[in-house]
C-alpha positions as CSV (number, residue, x, y, z in Angstrom):
1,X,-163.6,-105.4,8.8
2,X,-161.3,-103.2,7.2
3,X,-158.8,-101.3,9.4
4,X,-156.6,-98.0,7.9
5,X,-153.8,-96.4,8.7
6,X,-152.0,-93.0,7.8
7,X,-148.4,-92.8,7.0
8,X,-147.4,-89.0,6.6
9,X,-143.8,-88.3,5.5
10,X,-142.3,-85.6,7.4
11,X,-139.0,-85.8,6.5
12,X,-136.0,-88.1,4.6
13,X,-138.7,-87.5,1.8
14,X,-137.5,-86.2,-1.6
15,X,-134.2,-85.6,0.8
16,X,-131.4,-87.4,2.5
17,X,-132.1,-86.1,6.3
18,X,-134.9,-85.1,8.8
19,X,-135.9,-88.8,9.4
20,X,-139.5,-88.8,10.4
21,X,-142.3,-91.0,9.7
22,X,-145.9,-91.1,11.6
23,X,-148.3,-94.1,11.5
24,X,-151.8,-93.1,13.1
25,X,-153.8,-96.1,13.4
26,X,-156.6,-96.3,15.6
27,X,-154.7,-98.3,18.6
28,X,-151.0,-96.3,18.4
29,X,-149.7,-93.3,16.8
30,X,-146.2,-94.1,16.1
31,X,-143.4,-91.9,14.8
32,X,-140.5,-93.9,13.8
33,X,-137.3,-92.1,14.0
34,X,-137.1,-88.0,14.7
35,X,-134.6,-86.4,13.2
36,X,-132.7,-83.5,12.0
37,X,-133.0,-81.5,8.5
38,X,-128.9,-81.0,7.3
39,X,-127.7,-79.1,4.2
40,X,-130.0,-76.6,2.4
41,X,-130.4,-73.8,4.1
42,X,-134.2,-74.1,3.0
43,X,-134.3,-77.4,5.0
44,X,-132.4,-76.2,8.0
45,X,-135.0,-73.6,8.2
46,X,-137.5,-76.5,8.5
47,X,-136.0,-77.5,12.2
48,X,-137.5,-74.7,13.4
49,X,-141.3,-75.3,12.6
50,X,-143.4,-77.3,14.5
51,X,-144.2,-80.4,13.5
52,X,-147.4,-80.3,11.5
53,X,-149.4,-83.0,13.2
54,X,-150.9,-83.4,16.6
55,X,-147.4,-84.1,18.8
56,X,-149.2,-84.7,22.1
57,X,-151.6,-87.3,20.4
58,X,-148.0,-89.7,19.3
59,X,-147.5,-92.4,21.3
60,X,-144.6,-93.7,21.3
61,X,-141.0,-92.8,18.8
62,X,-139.3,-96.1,17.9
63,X,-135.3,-95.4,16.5
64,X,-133.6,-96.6,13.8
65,X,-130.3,-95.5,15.4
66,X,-128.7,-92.6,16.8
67,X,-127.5,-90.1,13.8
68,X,-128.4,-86.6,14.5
69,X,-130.3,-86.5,10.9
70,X,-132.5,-89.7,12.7
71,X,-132.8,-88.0,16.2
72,X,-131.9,-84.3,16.6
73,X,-135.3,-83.4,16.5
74,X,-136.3,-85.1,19.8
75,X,-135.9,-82.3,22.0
76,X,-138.4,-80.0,20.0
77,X,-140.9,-83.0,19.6
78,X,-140.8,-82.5,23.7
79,X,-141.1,-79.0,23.6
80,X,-144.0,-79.3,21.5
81,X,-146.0,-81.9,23.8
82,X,-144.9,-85.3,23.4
83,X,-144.9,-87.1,26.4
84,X,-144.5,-90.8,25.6
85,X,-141.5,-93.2,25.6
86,X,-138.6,-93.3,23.0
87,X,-137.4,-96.6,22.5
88,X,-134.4,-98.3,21.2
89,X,-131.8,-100.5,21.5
90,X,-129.3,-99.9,24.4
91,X,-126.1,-99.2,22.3
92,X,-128.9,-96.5,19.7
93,X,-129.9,-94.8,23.2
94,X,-126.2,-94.3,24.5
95,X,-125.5,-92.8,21.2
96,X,-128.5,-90.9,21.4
97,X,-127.4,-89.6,24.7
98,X,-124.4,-88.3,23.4
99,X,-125.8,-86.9,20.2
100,X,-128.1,-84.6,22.0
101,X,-126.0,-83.8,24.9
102,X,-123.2,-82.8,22.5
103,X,-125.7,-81.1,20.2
104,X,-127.2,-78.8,22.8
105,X,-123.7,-77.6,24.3
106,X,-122.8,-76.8,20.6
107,X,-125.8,-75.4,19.8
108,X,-125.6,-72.9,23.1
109,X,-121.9,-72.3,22.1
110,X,-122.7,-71.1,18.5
111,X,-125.9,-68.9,20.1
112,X,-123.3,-67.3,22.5
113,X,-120.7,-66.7,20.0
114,X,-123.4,-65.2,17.5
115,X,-124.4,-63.1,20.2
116,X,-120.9,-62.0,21.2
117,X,-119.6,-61.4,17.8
118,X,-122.8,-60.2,15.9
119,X,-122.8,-62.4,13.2
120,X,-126.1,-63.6,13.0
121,X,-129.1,-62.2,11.5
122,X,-131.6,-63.2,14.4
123,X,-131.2,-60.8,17.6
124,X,-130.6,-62.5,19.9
125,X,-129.2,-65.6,18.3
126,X,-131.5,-68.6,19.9
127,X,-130.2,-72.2,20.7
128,X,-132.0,-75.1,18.5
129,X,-132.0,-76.4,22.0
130,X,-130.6,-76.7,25.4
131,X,-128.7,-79.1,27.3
132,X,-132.0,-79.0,30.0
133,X,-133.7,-79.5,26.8
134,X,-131.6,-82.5,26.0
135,X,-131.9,-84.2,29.7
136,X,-135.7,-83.6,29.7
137,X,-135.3,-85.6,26.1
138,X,-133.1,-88.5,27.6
139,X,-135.6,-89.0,30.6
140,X,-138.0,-90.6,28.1
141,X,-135.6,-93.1,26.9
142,X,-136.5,-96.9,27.5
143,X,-134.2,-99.6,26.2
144,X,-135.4,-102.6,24.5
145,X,-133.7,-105.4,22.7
146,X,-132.8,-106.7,19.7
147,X,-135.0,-109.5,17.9
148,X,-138.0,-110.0,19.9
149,X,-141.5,-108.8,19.2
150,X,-142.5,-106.6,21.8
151,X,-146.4,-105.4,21.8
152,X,-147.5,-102.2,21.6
153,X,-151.1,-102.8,21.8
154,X,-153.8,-105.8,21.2
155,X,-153.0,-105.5,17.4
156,X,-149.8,-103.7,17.2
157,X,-145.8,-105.1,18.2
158,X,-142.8,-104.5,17.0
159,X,-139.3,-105.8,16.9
160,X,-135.6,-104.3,16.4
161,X,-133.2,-106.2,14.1
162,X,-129.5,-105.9,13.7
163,X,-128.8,-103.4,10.7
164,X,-124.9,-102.9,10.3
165,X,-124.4,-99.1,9.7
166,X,-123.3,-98.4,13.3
167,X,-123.4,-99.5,17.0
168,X,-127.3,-100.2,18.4
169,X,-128.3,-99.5,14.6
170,X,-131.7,-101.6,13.6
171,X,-134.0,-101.9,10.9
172,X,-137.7,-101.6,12.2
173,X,-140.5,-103.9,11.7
174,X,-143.8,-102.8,12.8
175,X,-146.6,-105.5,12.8
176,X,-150.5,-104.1,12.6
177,X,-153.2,-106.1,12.2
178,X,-151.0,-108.8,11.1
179,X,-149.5,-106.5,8.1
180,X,-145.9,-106.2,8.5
181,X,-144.5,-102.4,8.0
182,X,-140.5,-102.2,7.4
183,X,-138.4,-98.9,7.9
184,X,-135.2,-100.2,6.6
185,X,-133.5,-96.9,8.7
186,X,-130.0,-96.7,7.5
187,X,-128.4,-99.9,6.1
188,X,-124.9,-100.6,7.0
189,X,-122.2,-102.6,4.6
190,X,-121.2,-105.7,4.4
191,X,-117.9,-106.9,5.0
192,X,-117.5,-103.8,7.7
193,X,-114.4,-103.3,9.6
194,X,-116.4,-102.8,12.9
195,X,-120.1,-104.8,12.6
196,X,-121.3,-107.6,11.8
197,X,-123.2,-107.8,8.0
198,X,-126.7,-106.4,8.5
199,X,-129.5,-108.9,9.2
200,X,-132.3,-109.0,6.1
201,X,-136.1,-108.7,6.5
202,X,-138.0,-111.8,5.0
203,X,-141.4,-110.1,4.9
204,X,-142.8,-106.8,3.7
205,X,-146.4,-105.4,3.2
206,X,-145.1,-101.9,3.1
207,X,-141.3,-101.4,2.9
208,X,-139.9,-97.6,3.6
209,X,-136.2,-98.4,2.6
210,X,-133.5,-96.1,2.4
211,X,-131.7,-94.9,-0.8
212,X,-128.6,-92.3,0.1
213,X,-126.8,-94.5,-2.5
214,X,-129.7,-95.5,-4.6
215,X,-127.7,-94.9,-7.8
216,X,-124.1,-95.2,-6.8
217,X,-121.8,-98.3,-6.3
218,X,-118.6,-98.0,-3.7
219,X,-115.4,-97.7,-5.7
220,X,-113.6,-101.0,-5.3
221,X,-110.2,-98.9,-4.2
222,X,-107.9,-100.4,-1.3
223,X,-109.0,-98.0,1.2
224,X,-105.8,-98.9,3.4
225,X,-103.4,-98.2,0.7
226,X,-105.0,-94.9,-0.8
227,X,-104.8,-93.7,3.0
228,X,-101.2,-94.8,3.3
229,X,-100.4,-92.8,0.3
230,X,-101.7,-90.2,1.6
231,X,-100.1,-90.1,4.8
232,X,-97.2,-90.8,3.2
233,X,-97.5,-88.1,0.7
234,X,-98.7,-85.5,3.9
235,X,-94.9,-86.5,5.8
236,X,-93.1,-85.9,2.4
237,X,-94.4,-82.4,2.5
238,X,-94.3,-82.0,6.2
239,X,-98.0,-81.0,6.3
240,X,-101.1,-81.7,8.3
241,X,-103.9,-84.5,7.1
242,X,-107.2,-83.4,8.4
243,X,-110.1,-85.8,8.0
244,X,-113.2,-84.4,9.3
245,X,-115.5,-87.3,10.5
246,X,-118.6,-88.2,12.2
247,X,-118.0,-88.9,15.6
248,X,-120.3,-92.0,15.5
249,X,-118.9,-95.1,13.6
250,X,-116.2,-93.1,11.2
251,X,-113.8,-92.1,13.5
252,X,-113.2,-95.2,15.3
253,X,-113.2,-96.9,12.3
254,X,-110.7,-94.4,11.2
255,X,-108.7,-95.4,14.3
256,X,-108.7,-98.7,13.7
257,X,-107.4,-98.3,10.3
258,X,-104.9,-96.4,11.1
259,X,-103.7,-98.4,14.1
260,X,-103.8,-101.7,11.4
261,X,-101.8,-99.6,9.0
262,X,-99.2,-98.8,12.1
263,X,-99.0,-102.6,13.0
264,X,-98.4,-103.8,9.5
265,X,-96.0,-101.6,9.3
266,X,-97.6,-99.5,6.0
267,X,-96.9,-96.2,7.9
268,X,-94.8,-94.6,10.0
269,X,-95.3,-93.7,13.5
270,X,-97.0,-90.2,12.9
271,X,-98.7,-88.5,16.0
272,X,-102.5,-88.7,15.5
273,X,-104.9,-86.8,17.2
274,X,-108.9,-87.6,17.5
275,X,-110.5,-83.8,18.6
276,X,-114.0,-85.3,19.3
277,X,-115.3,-85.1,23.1
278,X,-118.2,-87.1,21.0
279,X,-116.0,-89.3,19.5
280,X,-114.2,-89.9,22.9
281,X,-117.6,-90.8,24.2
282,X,-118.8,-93.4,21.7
283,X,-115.5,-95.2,22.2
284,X,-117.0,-95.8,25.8
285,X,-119.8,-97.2,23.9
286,X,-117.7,-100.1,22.0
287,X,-116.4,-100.8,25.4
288,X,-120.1,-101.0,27.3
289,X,-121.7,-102.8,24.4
290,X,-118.7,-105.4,22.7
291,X,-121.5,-108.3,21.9
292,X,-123.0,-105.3,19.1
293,X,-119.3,-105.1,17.2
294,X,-116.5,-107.7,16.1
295,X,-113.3,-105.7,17.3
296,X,-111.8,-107.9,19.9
297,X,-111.1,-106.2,23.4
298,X,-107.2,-106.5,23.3
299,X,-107.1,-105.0,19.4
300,X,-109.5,-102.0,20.6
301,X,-107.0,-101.2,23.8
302,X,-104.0,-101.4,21.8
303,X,-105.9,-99.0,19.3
304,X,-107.0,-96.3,22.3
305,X,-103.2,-96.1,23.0
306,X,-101.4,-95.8,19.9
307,X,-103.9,-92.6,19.3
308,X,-104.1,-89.0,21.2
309,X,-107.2,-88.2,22.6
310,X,-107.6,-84.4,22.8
311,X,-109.4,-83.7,26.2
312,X,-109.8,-79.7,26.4
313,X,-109.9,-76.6,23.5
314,X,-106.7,-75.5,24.7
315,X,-105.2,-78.7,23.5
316,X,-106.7,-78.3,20.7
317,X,-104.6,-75.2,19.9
318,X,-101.4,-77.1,21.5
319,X,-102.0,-79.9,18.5
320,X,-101.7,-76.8,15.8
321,X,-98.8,-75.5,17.1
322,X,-97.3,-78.7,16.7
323,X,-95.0,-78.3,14.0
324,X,-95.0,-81.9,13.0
325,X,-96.6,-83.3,10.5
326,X,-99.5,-85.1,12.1
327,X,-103.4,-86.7,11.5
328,X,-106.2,-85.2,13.0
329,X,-109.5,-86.7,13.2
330,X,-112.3,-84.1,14.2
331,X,-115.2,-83.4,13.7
332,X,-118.2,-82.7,12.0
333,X,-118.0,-85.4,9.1
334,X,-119.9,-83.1,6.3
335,X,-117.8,-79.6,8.1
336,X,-121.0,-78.3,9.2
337,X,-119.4,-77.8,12.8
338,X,-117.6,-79.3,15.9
339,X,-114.2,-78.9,16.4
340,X,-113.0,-79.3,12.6
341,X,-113.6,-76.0,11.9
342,X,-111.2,-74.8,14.6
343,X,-108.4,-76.6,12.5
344,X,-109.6,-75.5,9.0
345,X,-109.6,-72.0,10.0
346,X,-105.5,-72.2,10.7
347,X,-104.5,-74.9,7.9
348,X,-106.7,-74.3,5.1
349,X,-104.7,-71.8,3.7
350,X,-101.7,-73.7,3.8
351,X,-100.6,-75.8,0.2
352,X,-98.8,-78.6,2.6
353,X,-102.3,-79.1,4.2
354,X,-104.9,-82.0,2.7
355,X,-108.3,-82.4,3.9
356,X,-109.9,-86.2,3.4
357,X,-113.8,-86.4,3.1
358,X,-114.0,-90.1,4.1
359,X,-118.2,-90.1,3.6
360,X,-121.5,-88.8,1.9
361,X,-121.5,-85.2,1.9
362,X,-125.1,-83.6,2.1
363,X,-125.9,-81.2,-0.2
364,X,-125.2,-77.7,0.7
365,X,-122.4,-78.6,3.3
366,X,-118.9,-76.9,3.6
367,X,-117.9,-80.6,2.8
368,X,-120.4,-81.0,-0.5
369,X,-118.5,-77.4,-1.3
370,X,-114.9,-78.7,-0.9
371,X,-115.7,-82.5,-2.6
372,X,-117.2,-79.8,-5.9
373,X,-113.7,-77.5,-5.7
374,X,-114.8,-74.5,-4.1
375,X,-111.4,-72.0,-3.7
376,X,-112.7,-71.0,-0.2
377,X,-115.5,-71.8,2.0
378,X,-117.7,-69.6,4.6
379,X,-117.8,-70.1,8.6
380,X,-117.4,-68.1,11.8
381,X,-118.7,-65.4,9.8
382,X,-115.8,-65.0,7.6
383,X,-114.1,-66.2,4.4
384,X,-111.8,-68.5,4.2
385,X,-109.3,-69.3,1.3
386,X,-109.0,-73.7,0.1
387,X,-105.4,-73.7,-0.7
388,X,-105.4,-77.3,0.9
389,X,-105.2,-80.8,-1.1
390,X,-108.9,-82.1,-1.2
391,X,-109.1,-85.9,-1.1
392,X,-111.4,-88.6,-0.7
393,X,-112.4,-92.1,0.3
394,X,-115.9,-93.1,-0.9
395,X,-115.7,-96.7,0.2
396,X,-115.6,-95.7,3.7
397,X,-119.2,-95.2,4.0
398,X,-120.9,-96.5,6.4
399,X,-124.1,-96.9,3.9
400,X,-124.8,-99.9,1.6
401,X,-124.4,-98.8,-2.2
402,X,-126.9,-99.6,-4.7
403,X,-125.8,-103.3,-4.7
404,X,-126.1,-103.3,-0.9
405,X,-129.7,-102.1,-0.7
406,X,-130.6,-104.7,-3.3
407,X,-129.3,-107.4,-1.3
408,X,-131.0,-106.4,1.7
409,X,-134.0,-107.1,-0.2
410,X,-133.5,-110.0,-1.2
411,X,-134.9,-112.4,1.4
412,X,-138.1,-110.7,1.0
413,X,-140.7,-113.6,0.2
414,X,-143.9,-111.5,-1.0
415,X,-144.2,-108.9,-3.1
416,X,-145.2,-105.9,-1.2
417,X,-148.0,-103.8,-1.8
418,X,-146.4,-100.6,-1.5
419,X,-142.5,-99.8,-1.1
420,X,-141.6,-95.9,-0.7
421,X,-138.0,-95.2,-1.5
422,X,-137.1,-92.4,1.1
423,X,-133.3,-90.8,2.4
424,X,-132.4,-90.2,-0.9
425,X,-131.7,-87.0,-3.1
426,X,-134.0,-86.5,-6.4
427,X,-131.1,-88.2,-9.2
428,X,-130.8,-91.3,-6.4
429,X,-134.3,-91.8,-5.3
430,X,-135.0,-92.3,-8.9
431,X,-132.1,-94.4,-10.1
432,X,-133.4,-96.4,-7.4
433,X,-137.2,-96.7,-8.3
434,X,-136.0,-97.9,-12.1
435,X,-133.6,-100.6,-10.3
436,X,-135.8,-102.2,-8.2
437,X,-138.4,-102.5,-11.4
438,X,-135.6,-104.2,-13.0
439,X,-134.9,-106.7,-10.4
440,X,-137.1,-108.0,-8.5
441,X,-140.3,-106.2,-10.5
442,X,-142.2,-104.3,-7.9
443,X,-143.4,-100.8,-8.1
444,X,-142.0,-98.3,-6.1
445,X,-143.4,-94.5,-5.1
446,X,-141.4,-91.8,-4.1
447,X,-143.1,-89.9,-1.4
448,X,-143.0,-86.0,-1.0
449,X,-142.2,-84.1,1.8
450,X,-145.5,-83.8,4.3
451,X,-147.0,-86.0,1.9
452,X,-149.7,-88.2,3.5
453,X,-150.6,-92.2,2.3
454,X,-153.8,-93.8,4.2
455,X,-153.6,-97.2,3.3
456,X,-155.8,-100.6,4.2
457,X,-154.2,-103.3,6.9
């Protein structure tokens, strides 16, 4: 007897973020991974809808890993009903934690300074969520491990497998009625400074695989001597380097860089400041969780020490009155928030300044807008002029390039009957679907946005 199941695409479709896919099969509803909508204000908008399915009839919400754009939209899946458990690795739920906590102070913050300062066109100015929001969220958290099948029902398991991309991150496999579903999530690099190479999957009826660099390949530049230039060049004109960064992955990556660079002797000894209570946070993580990262535990103390940890805003205001030149690390990574902004608003303006993107910037991001040249960029209500030195280090991704992805596919011994190419914008999604014609032969779809596949398992 034949046995179907509905996949319906609510988000990462067509786009990069919004991560959100629901199988309905007549044992489980599963949604596998609930996240976010970043860049276009058209898809921001989108956060605030409810999800157009039953939410109280979803089982269970397996995670990739703990990006905001892959779980930011828990707490309104709660609001809306769901009352099941969200699992994922341990290292993917402690980022989680964090994600959501940090998200809904931030999220209160910018509602309370809209309000205050009348900038916003809603009145009054709502939070995305709260942080009671967030806690109910984190109460229906249950950890399970890495590479084992664990059942979900009499025809229905699935197991987590080691992905790269950052701590607790996994790629899914989702076993129903003996056909074997894939969501690739986000798949890290090989060769990382931080994780081990990402584990492959060796069988795929349906494979949902991710495509943010479906048509690019990283730049083979020495990442540690374009950033010593740089730093070099930022102390020749006594300025400030600002690299906004994602708190999860980036920055400690950054800071192990730059420590390296400091040991070796390929810099000098200029003060660097991290400006991430997030960031600060996820470096707790590495600690709790060293069997999911290669960084020994003497080189990750020695690295916490030779860097500055700002601990409160007005420290953050005592590091910009610092005359000397110095690095700061804050964040948000695409400059769509977080503390960044605090330090943009005084140094932009200043020539001596330079501002290093060091990942993918969304479309319709401050960051997208300074990577394209824009001569001034919009937050806090206000106009701001980009007098600053724009820079950037591709390679410093946490995303496999197009080569990457291929290789991750590699090991897979069928041919599957469907692979949906998803996390991708339109020119990358596409590059993608003509590449893996080319190589390995298979067909690939490109799902829409709310789209909705029923197929046979």
């Amino acid at each position: 007897m034949d046995h179907f199941a509905k996949i319906k695409f609510l988000g990462a479709s067509g786009v990069v973020t919004g991560s959100k896919f629901l199988i309905e099969t007549s044992e489980k509803n599963i949604l596998i991974d609930c996240g976010m909508f970043q860049g276009l204000k058209e898809l921001r908008e989108l956060n605030w809808k409810d999800l157009p399915v039953a939410v109280k009839k979803i089982d269970v919400v397996l995670l990739t890993h703990g990006h905001l754009d892959h779980v930011g939209y828990l707490p309104r899946l709660v609001k809306q009903g769901f009352t099941g458990k969200i699992i994922g690795t341990a290292p993917t739920l402690a980022i989680a934690e964090i994600i959501l906590n940090d998200s809904a102070k931030i999220n209160e913050e910018d509602a309370e300074k809209a309000n205050r300062e009348h900038y916003s066109k809603h009145e009054p100015a709502l939070p995305f969520y709260t942080v009671e929001d967030a806690e109910k969220t984190i109460n229906l958290f249950k950890v399970e491990v890495e590479n084992k099948w664990i059942d979900l029902s009499e025809n229905i398991k699935y197991r987590f497998q080691y992905n790269g991309h950052i701590i607790g991150a996994t790629f899914i496999e989702l076993d129903i009625h003996g056909k074997r579903f894939v969501f690739s999530g986000d798949i890290g690099r090989s060769n990382d400074y931080l994780l081990e190479n990402p584990k492959t999957p060796e069988w795929a009826d349906f494979l949902f695989i991710e495509c943010t660099y479906g048509n690019k390949l990283h730049p083979k530049e020495d990442v540690e001597q374009k950033l010593a230039n740089i730093i070099i060049d930022t102390i020749y004109n006594k300025g400030n380097l600002i690299i906004p960064s994602f708190a999860v992955e980036r920055m400690q990556t950054l800071m192990y860089i730059l420590w390296k660079l400091y040991k070796e002797n390929k810099i000098p000894n200029i003060p660097i400041f991290v400006d991430s209570p997030m960031g600060e946070k996820v470096l707790e993580v590495f600690k709790r969780f060293p069997a999911w990262h290669k960084l020994p535990i003497e080189d990750y103390n020695a690295m916490c020490n030779h860097i500055n940890i700002v601990q409160s805003f007005k420290e953050t205001w005592e590091t910009i009155d610092n005359k000397r030149s110095k690095i700061i690390i804050a964040g948000s990574g695409m400059v769509t928030g977080g503390r960044v902004l605090t330090y943009l608003q005084q140094l932009i303006d200043e020539p001596s300044t330079t501002v290093l993107l060091v990942g993918y910037q969304a479309e319709a991001t401050r960051g997208r807008q300074l990577l394209e040249g824009a001569h001034e960029i919009r937050f806090y209500g206000k106009y701001y002029p980009v007098k600053a030195t724009i820079k950037t280090i591709e390679s410093l991704s946490a995303h496999g390039d197009q080569q990457d992805l291929l290789n991750w596919m590699k090991n897979i011994k069928n041919i599957p009957e469907k692979v949906y190419l998803i996390h991708g914008e339109p020119t990358a999604l596409d590059a993608f679907r003509v590449k893996i014609k080319d190589t390995y032969n298979w067909q690939a779809t490109i799902p829409k946005l709310d789209s909705v596949e029923e197929v046979v398992i």
